[in-house]
Each structure stands twice: as C-alpha cells, then as structure tokens.
C-alpha positions in Angstrom: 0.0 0.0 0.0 1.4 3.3 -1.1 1.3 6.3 1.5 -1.1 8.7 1.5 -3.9 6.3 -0.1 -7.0 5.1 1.0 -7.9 1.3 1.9 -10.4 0.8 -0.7 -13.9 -0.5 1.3 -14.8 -2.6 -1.6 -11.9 -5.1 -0.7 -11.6 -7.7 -3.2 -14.0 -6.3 -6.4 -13.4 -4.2 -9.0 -15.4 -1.1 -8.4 -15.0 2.5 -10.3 -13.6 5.1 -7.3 -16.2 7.8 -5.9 -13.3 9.7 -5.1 -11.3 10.1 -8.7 -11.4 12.7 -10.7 -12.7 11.9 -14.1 -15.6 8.8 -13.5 -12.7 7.2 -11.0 -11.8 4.9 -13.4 -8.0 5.1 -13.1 -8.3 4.6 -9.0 -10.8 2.0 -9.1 -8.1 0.0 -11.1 -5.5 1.4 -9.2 -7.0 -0.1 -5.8 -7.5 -3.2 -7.1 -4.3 -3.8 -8.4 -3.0 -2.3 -5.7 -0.7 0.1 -7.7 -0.3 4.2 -7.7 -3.0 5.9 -9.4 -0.8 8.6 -10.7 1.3 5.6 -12.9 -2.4 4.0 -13.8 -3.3 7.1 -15.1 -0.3 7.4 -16.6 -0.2 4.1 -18.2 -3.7 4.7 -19.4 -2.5 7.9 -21.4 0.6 5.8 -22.4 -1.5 3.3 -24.2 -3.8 5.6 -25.6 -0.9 7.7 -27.3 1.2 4.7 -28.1 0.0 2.1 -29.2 -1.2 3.7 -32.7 -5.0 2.9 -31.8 -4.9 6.8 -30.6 -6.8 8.9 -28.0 -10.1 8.6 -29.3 -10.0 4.9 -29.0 -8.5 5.6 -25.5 -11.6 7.8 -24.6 -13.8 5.6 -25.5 -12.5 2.6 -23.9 -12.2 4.9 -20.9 -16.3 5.6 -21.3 -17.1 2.7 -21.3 -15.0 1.3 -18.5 -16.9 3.9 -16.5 -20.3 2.5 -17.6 -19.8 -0.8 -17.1 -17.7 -0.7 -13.7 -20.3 -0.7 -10.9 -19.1 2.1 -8.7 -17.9 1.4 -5.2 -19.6 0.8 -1.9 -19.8 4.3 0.7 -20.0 1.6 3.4 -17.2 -1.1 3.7 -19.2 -4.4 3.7 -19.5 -6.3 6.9 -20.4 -9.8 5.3 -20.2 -11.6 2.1 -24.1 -11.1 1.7 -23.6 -7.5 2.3 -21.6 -7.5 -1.0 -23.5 -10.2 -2.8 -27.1 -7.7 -2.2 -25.0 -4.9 -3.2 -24.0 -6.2 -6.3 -27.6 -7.2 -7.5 -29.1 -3.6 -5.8 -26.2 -2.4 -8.7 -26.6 -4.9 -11.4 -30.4 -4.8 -11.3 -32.0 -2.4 -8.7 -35.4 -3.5 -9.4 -34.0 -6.5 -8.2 -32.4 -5.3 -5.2 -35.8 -3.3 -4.2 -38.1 -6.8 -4.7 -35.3 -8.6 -2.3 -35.8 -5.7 0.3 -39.5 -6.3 0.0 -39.2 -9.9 0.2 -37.1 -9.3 3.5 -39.3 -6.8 4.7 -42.6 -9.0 3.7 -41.1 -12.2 5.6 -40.6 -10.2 8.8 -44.4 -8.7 8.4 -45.9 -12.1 8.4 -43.1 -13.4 11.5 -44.7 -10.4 13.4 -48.5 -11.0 12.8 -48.0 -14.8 13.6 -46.0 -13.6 16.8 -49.5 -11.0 17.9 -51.8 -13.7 16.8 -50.6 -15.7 19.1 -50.6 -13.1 22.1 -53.8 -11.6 21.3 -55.7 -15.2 20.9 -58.3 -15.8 23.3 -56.1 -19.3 24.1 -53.4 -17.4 25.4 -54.3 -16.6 29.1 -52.5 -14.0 30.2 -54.5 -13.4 34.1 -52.8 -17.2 34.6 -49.4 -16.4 33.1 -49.4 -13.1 35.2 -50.3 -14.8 38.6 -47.8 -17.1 38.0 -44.6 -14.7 37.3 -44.5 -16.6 33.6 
C-alpha cells in the first residue's frame, strides 16, 4: 500500500472510485491492483498515445469502462451477503428493491404470527401473570 492512499472498502472487487477525478476509473483500477493511481493514469494515457489505436480509442475505452464498472460501496461491507445484495441492488436495482420487499414482507408475516398468538383468546394472560411466567 502506497502512503497517502486510501484502503479501498470494496476489498476484493473491481469497483469505479467515488473519489477520482474523471468517472474514478483510473483509482478503481488502481486499488484493485494495488498500484499508484498517478502511474495507472499514466499508463492509461501511455497506451492511448502509443499504441497507434490513438486517444479517441482511448476515450472511449475509458467511457465505457466507467459504464460498465459498478461504482464502489460508501460503506465497507461487513459480510459476504452485504456484498453479494450490493451487487444485484447495482446490477439490477429493481432487483435489489423486490429482495428488500421480500425481506421486509417475511418479517411482516413473522410479526402478525408472533400478535396472533398473544392476542388469541387461548393465550391466558390473568394465569401467566399470577404465576410470574
């Protein structure tokens, strides 16, 4: 790890930087790799100028890079489901909204079972009292 730089909180994926200057591009691939972003950026413009494809092709490629990298967590993920939901919430987020739903749906129906069963007229709650239950 270079000085100065920041732990990236996406750990092991490949995520475009919030933090960079043009799409964060150049850091996201520098954090992964692990490698200075001043010599990714560098080695970006390198390629682009040298390798007779030219900077047009280079600004492109850079484009779309920045479309299709998903871009990285503000939280650091605490679990591996923690990354696995965000990466469907930023592949798909309808998807990630009908999972939260799902979630939140389950626990609705955990709760009304749970009051059913306290506000039934079987559950006797003068006897439970008097006994310290």
């Amino acid at each position: 790890m270079y000085a100065g730089r920041r732990e990236s909180s996406s750990g092991k994926g490949l995520y475009r930087s919030r933090g960079g200057l043009f799409f964060g591009v150049c850091k996201g691939l520098a954090n992964h790799l692990d490698f200075s972003v001043f010599w990714m950026r560098v080695l970006w413009v390198a390629v682009s100028l040298f390798t007779g494809v030219g900077i047009l092709f280079g600004f492109i490629a850079y484009i779309v890079a920045a479309i299709v990298m998903k871009p990285e967590p503000v939280v650091p993920f605490a679990s591996d489901s923690d990354r696995e939901f965000y990466d469907s919430y930023v592949s798909s987020r309808t998807m990630g909204i009908n999972r939260l739903k799902r979630t939140y749906e389950n626990l609705d129906r955990r709760i009304q079972r749970i009051e059913s069963i306290v506000t039934s007229t079987g559950f006797d709650w003068d006897r439970r009292l008097a006994q310290g239950k």
